[in-house]
Backbone as a printed PyTorch tensor [residue, N CA C, xyz], in Angstrom:
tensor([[[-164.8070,  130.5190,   44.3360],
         [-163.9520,  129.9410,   43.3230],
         [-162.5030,  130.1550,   43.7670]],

        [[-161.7660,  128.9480,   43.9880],
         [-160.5040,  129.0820,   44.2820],
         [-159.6310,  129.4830,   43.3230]],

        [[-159.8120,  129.6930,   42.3390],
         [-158.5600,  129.5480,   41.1320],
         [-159.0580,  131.0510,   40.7640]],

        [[-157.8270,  131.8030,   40.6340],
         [-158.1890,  133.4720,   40.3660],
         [-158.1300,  133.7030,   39.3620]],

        [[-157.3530,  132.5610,   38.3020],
         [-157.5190,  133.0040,   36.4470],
         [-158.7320,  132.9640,   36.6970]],

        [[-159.3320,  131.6850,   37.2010],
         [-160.8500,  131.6220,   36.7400],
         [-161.7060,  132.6100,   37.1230]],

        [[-161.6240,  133.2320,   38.2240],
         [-161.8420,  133.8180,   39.1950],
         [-162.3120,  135.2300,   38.3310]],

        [[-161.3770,  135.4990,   37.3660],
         [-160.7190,  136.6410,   37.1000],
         [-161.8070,  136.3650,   35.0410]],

        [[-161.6550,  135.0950,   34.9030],
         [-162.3600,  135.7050,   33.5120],
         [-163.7720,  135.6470,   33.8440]],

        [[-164.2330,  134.9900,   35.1990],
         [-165.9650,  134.7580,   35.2130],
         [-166.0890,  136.2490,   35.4430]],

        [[-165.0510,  137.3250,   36.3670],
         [-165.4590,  138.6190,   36.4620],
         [-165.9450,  139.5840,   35.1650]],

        [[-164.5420,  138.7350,   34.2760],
         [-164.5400,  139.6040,   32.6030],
         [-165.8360,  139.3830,   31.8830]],

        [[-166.1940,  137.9310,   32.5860],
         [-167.4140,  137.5520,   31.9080],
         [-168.9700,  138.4240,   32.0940]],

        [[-168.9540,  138.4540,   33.0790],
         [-170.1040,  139.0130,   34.2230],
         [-169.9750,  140.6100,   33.3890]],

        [[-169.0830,  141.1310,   33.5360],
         [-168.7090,  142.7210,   32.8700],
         [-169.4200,  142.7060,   31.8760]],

        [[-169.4440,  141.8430,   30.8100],
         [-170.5820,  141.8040,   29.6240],
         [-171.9110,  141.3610,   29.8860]],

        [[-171.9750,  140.4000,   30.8100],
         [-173.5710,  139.8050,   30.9950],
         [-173.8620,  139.8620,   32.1590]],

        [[-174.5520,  141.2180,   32.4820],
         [-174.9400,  141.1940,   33.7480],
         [-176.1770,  140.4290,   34.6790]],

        [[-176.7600,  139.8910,   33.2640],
         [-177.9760,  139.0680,   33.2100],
         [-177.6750,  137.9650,   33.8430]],

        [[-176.6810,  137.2830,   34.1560],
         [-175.9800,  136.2840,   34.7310],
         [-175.5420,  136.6210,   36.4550]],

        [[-175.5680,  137.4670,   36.3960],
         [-174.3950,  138.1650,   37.8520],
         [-175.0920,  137.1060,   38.9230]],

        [[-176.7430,  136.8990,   39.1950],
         [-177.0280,  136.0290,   40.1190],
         [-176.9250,  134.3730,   40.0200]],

        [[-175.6100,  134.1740,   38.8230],
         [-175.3710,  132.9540,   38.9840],
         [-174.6900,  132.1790,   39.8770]],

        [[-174.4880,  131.3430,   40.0860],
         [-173.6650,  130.3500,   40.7390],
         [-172.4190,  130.4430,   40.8190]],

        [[-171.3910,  130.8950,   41.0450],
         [-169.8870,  130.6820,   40.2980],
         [-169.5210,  129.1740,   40.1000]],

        [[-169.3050,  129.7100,   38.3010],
         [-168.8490,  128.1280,   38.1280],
         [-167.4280,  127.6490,   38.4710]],

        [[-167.6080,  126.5150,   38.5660],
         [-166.3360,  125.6370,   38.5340],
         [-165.2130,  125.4150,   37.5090]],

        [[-164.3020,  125.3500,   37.8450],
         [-162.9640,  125.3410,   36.9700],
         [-162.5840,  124.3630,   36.8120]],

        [[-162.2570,  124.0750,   35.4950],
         [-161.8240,  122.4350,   35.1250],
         [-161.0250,  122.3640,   34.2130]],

        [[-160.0950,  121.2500,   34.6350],
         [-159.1880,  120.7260,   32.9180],
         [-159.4580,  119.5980,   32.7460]],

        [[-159.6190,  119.3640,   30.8170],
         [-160.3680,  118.2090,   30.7670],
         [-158.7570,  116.8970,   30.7260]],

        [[-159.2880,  115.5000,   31.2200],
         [-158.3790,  114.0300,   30.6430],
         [-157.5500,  114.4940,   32.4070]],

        [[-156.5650,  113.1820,   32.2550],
         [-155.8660,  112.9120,   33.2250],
         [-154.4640,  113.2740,   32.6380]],

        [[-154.0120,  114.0150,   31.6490],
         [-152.3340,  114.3640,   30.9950],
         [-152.6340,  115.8730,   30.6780]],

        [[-151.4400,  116.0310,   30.9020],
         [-151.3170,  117.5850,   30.3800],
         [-151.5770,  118.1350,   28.7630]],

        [[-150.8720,  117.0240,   28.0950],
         [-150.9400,  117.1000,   26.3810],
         [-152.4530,  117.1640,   26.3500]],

        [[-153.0920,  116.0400,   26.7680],
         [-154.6890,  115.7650,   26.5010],
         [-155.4420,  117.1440,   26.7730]],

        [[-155.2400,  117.4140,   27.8600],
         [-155.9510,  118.6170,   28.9530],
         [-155.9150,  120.0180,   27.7420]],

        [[-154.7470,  120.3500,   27.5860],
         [-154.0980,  121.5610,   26.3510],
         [-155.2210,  121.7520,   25.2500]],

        [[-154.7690,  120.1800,   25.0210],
         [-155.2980,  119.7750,   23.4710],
         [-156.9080,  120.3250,   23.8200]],

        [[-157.3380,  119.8650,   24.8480],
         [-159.5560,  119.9960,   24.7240],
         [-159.4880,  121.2120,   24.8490]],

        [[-158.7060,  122.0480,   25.7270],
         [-158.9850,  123.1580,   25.9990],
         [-158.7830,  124.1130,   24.5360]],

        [[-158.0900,  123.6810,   23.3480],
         [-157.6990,  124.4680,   21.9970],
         [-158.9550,  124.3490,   22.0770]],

        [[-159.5710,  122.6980,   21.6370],
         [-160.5210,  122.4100,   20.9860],
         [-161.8970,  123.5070,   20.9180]],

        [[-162.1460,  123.6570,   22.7140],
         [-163.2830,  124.0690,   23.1270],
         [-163.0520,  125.6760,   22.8590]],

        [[-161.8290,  126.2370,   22.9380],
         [-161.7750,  127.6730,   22.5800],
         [-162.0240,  127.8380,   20.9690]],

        [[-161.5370,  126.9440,   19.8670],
         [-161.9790,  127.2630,   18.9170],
         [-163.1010,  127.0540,   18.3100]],

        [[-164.0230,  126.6570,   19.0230],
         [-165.0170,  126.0470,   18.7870],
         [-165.2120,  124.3430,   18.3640]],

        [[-164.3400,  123.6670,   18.1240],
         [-164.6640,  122.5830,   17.6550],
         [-165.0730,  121.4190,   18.7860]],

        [[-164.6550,  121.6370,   20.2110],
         [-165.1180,  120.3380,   20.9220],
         [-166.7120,  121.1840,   21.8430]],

        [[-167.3410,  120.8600,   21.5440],
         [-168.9350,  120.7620,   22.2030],
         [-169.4260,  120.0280,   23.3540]],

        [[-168.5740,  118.8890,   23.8690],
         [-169.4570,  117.6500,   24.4610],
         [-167.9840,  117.2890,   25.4390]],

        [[-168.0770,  116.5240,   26.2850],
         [-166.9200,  115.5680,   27.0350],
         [-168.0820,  114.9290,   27.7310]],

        [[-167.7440,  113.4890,   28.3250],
         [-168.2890,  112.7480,   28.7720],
         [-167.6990,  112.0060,   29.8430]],

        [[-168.4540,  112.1880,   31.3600],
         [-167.5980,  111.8570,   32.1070],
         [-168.0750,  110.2720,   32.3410]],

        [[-167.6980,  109.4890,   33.6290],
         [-168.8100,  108.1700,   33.8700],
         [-169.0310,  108.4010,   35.1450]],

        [[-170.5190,  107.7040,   35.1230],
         [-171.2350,  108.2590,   36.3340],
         [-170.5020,  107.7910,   37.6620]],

        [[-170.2280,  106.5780,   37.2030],
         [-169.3060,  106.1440,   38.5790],
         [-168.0610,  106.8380,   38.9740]],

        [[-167.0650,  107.9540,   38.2660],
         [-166.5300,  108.5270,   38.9070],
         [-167.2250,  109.6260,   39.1580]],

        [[-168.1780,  110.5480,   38.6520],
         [-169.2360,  111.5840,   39.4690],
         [-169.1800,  111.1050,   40.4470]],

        [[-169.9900,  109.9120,   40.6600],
         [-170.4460,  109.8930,   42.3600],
         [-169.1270,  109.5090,   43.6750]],

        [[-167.8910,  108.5380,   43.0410],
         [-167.0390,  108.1470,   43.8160],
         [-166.5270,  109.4520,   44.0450]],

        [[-166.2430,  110.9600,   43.0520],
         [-165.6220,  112.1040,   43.7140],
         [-166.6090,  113.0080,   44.5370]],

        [[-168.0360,  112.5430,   44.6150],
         [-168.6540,  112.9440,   45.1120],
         [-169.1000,  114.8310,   44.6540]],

        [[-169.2830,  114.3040,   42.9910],
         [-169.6700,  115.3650,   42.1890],
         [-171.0780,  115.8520,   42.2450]],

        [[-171.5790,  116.8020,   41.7650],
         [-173.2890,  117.0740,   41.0570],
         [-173.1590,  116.7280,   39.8900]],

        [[-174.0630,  116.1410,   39.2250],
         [-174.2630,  115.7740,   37.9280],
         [-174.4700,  117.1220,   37.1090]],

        [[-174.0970,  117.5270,   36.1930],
         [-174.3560,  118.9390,   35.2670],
         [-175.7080,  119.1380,   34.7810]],

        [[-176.0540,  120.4100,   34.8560],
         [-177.1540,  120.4850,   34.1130],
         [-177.3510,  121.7630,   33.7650]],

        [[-178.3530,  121.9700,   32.8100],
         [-178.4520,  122.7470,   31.8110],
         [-178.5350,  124.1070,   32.5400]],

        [[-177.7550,  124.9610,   31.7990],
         [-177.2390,  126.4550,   32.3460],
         [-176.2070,  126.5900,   33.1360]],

        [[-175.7040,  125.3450,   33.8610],
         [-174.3450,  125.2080,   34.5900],
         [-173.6190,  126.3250,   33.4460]],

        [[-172.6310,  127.1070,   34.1590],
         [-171.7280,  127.2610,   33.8550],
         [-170.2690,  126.6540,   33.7990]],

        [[-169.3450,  126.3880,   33.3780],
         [-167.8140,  126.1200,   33.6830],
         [-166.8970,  126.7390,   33.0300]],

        [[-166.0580,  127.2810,   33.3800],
         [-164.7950,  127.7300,   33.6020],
         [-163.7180,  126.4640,   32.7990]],

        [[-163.2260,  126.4380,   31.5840],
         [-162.8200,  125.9010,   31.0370],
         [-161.1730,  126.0470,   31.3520]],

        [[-159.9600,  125.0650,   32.1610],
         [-158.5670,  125.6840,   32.1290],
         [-157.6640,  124.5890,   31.5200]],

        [[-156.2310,  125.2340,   31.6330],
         [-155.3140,  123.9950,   30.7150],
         [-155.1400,  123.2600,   31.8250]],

        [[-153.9800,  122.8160,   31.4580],
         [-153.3400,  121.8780,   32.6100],
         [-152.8710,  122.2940,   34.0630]],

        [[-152.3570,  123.3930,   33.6010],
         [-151.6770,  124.1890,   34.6560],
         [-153.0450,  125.5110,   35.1620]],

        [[-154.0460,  125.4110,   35.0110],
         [-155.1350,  126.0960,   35.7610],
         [-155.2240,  127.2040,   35.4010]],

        [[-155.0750,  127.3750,   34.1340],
         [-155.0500,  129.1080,   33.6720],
         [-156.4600,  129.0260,   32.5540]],

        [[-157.4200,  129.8320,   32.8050],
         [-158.4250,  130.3860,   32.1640],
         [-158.2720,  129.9990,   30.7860]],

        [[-159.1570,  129.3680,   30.2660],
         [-158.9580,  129.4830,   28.7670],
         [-160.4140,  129.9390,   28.4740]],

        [[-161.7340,  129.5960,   28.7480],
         [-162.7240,  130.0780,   28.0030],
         [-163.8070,  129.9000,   29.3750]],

        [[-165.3850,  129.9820,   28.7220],
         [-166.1680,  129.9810,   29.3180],
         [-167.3070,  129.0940,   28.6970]],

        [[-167.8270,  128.2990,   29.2270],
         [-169.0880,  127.4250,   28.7550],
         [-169.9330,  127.2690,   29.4330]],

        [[-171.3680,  127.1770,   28.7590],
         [-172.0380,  127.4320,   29.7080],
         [-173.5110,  125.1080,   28.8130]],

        [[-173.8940,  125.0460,   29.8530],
         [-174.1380,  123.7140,   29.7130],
         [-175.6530,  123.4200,   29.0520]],

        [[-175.6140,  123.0100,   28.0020],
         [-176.9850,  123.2810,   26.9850],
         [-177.7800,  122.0650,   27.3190]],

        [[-177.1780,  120.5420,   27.4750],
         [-177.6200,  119.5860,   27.2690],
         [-176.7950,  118.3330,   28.4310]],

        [[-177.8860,  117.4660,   28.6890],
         [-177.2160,  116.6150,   29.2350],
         [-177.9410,  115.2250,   29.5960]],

        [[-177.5430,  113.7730,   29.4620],
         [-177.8740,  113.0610,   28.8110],
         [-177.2720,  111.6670,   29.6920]],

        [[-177.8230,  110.7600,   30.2730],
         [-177.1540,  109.4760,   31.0240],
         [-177.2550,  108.3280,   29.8630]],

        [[-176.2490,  108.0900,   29.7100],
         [-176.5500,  106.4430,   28.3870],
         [-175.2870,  105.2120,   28.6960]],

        [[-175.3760,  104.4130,   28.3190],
         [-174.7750,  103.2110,   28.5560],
         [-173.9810,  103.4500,   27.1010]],

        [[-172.9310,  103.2930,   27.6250],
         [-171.3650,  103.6650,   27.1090],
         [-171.4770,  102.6850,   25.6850]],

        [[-171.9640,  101.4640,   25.4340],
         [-172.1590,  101.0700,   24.1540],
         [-173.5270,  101.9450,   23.3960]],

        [[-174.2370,  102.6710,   23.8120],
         [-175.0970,  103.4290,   23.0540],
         [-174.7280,  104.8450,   22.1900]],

        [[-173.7700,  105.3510,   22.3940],
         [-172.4980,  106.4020,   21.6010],
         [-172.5080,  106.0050,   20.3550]],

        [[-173.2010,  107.0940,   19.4980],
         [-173.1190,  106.9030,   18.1560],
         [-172.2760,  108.0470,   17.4640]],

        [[-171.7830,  108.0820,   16.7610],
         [-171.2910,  108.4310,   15.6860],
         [-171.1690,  110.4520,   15.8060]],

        [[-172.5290,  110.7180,   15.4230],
         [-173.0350,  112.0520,   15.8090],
         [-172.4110,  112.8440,   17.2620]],

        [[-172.8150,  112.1860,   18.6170],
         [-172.2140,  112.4770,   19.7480],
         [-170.6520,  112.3340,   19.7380]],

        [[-169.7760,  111.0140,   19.0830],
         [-168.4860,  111.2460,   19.2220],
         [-167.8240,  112.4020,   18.5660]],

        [[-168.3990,  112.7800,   17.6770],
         [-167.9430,  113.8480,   16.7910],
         [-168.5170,  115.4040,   17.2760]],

        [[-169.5610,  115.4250,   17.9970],
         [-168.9890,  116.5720,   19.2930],
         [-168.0950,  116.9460,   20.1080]],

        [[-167.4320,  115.6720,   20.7480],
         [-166.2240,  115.8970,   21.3320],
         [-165.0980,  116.7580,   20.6840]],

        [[-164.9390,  116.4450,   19.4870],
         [-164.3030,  117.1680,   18.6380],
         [-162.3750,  116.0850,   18.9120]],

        [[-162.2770,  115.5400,   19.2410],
         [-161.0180,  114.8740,   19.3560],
         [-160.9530,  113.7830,   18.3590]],

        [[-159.0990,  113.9140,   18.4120],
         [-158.6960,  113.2190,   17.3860],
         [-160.0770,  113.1810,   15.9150]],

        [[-159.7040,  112.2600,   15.2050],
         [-160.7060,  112.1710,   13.9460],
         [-162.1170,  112.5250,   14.1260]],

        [[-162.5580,  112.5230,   14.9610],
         [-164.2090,  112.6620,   15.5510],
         [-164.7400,  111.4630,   15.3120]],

        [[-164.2760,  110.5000,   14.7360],
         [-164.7700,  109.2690,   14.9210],
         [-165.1550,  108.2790,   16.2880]],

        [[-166.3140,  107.3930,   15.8710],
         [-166.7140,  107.0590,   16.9370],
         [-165.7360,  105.7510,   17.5030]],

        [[-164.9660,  105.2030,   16.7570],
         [-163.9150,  104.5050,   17.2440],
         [-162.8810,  104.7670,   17.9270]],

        [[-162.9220,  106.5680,   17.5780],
         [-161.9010,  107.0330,   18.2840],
         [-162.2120,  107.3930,   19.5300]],

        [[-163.6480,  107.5380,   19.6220],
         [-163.7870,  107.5820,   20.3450],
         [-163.9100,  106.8910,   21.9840]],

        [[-164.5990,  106.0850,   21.1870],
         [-164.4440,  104.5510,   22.0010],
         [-163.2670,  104.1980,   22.8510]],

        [[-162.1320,  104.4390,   22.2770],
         [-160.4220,  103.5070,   22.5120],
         [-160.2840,  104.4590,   23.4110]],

        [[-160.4690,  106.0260,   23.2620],
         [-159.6250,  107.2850,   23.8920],
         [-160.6060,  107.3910,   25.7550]],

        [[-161.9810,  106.7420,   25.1060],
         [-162.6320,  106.7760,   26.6450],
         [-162.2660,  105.4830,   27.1040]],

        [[-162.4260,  104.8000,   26.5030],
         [-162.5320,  103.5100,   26.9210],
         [-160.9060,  103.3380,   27.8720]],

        [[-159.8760,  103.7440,   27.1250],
         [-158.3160,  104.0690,   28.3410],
         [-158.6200,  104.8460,   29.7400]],

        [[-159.5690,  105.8210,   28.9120],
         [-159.3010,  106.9120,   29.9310],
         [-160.2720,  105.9640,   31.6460]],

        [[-161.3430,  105.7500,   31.3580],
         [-161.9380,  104.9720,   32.3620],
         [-161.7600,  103.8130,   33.1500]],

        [[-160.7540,  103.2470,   32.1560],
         [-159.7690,  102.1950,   32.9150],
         [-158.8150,  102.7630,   34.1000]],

        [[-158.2960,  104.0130,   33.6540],
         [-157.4690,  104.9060,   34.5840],
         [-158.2570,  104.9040,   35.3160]],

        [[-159.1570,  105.4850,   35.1870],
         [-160.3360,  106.2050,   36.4070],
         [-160.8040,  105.3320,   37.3490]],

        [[-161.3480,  104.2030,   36.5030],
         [-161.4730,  103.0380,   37.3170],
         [-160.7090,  102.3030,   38.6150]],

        [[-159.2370,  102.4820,   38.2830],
         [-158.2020,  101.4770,   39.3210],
         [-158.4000,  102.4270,   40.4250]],

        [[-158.9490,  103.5950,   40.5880],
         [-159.0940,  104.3870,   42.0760],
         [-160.4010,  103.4120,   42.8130]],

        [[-161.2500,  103.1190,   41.9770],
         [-161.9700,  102.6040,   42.5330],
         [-162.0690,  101.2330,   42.6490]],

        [[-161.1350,  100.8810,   42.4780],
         [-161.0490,   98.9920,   41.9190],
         [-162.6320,   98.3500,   41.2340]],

        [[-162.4130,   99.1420,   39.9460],
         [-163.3830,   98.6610,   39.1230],
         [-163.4100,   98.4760,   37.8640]],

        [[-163.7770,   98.2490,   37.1220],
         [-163.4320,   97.9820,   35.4800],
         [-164.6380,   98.8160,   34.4800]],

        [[-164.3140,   99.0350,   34.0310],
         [-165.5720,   99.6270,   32.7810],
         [-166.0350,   98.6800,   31.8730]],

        [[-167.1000,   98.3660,   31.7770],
         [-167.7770,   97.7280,   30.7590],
         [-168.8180,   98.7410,   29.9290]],

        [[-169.0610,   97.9890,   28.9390],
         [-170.1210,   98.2330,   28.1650],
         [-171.4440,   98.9960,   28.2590]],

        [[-171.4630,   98.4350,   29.2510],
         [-173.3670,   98.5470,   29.7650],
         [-172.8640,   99.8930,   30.9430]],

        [[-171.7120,  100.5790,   31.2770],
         [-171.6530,  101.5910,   32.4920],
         [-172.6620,  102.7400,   31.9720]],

        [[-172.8830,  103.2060,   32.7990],
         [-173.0750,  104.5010,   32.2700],
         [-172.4800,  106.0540,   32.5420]],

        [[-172.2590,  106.1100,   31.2210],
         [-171.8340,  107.4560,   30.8520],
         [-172.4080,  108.7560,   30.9360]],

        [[-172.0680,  110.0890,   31.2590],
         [-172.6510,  111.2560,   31.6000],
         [-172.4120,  112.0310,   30.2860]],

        [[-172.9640,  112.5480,   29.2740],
         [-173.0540,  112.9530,   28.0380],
         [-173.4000,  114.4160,   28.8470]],

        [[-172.1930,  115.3910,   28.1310],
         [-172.6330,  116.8550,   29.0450],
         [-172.1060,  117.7330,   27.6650]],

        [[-173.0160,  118.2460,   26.7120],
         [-172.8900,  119.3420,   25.6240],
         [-172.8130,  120.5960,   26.3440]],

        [[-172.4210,  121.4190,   25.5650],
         [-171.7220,  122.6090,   26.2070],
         [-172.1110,  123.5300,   24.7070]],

        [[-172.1580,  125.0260,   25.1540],
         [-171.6570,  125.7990,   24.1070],
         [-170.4830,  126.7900,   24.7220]],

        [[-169.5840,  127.3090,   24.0290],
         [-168.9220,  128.4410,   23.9440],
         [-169.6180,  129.9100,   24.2190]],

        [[-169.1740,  130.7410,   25.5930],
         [-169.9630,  131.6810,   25.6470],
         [-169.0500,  132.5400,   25.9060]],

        [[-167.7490,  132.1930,   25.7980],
         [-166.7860,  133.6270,   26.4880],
         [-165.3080,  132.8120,   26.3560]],

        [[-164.7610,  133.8810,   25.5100],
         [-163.6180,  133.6690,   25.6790],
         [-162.4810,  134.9640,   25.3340]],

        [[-160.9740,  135.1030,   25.7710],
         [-160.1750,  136.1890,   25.7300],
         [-159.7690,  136.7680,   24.7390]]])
């Protein structure tokens, strides 16, 4: 793990659960492409209210990611790469980006939890994501649905 906040709370983490020690070291991440956005998930997920983010499969594979799966750990950071919590990965789920109901947007925990809001806030964000790859997002893409719980934080 390159990043030593992170580095530094998976140790704090491990100190309590030694039951873990032969894990993987997880990966460190900030969620969205803005700093405000990034801040904002990272409150979310420390206070408990965001559960879920959803990436699309087509940027997994164009960054040449692993798809998440259950017991993954991650290393939750802000913008600027500083430790905020620990999650560890309960659930995970491939669906076509018009199949997002209501229930799942309101895991995310952003803005209203509505599923409209949800919609508009991915639906930008993948357009961004997209012009790396000269591609567009539609309807029918599919989306990487990755639930999370809260397992550690400072």
């Amino acid at each position: 793990m390159e990043n030593s906040s992170a580095r530094n709370m998976w140790g704090d983490y491990l100190d309590k659960h030694l039951e873990d020690a032969f894990h993987e070291a997880p990966k460190a991440i900030h969620f969205c492409d803005n700093e405000k956005d990034a801040n904002t998930c990272a409150k979310l997920v420390t206070s408990g209210i965001k559960k879920a983010t959803t990436d699309s499969l087509i940027g997994i594979q164009n960054r040449n990611e692993k798809l998440p799966k259950i017991g993954d750990f991650t290393v939750i950071t802000n913008w600027e790469g500083e430790a905020q919590c620990i999650v560890e990965t309960t659930k995970v789920t491939l669906r076509p980006f018009f199949s997002i109901d209501e229930a799942y947007a309101s895991k995310e925990g952003e803005g209203d939890k509505s599923l409209d809001y949800w919609k508009k806030v991915h639906w930008d964000y993948y357009t961004r994501e997209f012009e790396d790859f000269n591609r567009k997002p539609s309807e029918s893409m599919i989306v990487v649905c990755h639930e999370f719980e809260l397992v550690f934080k400072r």
